[in-house]
C-alpha positions in Angstrom: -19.2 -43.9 -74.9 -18.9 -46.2 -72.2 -21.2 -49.3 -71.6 -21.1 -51.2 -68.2 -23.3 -53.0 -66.2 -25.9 -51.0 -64.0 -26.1 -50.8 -60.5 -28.5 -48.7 -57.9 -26.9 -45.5 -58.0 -28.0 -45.5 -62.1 -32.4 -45.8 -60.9 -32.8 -42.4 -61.4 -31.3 -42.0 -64.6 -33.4 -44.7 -65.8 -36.3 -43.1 -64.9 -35.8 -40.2 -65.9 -34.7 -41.7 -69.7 -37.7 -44.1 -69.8 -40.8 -43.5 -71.6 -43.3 -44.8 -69.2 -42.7 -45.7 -65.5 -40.9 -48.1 -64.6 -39.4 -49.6 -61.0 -35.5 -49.2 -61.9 -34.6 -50.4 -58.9 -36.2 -54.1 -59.5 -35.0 -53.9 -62.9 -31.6 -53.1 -62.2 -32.0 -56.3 -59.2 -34.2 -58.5 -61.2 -32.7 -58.5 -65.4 -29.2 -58.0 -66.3 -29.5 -54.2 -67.3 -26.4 -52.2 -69.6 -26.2 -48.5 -69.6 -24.2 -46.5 -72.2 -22.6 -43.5 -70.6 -21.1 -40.4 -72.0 -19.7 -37.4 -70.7 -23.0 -36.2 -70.1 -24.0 -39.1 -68.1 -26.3 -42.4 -69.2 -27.3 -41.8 -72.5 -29.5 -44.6 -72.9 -29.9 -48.5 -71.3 -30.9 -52.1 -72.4 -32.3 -54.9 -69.6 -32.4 -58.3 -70.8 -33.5 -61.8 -69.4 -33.0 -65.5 -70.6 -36.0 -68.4 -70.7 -37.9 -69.9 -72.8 -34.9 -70.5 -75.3 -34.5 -67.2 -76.2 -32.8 -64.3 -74.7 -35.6 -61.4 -73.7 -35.0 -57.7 -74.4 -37.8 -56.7 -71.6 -36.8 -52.6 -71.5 -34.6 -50.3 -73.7 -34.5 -46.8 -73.9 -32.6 -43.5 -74.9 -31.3 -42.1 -78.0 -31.9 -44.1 -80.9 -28.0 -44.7 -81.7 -27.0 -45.0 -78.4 -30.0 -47.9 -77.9 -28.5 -49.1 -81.6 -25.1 -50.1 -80.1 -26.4 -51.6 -76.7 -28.6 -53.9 -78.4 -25.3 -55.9 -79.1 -25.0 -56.8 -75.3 -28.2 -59.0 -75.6 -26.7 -60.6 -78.9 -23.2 -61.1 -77.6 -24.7 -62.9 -74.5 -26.8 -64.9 -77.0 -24.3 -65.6 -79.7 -22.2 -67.5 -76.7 -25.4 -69.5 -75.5 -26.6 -70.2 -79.3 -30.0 -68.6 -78.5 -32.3 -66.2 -80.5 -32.8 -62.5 -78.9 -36.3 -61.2 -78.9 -38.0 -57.7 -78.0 -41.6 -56.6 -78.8 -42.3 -52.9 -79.3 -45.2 -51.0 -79.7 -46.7 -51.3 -82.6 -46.4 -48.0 -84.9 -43.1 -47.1 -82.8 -41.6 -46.5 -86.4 -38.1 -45.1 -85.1 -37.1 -48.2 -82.6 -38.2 -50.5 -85.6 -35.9 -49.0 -87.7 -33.4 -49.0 -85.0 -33.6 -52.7 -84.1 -33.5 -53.5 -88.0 -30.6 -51.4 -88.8 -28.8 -54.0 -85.6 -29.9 -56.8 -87.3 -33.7 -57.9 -86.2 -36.2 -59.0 -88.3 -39.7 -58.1 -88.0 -41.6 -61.7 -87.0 -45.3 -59.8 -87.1 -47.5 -58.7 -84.4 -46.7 -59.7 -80.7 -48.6 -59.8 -77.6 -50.6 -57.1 -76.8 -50.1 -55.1 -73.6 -52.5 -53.2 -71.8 -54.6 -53.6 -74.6 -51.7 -51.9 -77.1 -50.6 -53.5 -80.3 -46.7 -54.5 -80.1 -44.7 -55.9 -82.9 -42.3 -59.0 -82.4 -38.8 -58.8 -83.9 -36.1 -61.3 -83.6 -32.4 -61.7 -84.0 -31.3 -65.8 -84.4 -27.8 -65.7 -83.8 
């Protein structure tokens, strides 16, 4: 597996890996955004953002171990800066919550809700 930085030619692959819409273009422009390759093509992407003090996982998706490994981008890039990483999930999304605690996040409780869902904060202090 290969992880690199995404550019524009990778949109469509995001798309078509996400679980919901989403504009990969502005992603891609907007968030520093990893994708994990294989011979099959991207298996799977992480986009992350810094403020507030913490580092921000704002989209991940793909196949649960491939998403497993990328989560270390975000924590690499906050290990160096000393700052926490955060991502909030849907709430009762029972197979990314045991992904993000087998890489080392801790459930912190209920998060925001979005749309009216539920989500569940977890955190990773460096």
């Amino acid at each position: 597996m290969n992880v690199r930085d995404a550019t524009d030619d990778d949109a469509e692959s995001l798309v078509a890996l996400a679980s919901d819409d989403i504009d990969a273009e502005r992603l891609i422009r907007d968030r520093t955004v990893r994708v994990a390759e294989t011979d099959d093509g991207v298996a799977g992407f992480v986009a992350f953002d810094t403020w507030r003090g913490a580092v921000h996982v704002t989209r991940f998706d793909g196949e649960s171990d491939v998403v497993g490994e990328l989560l270390s981008e975000p924590r690499s890039f906050a290990a160096g800066e000393s700052l926490p990483v955060e991502v909030v999930v849907p709430d009762g999304d029972e197979a990314f919550h045991e992904v993000l605690v087998d890489a080392g996040f801790e459930d912190e409780g209920e998060g925001p809700a979005f749309n009216g869902e539920e989500t569940r904060r977890f955190r990773c202090r460096p």
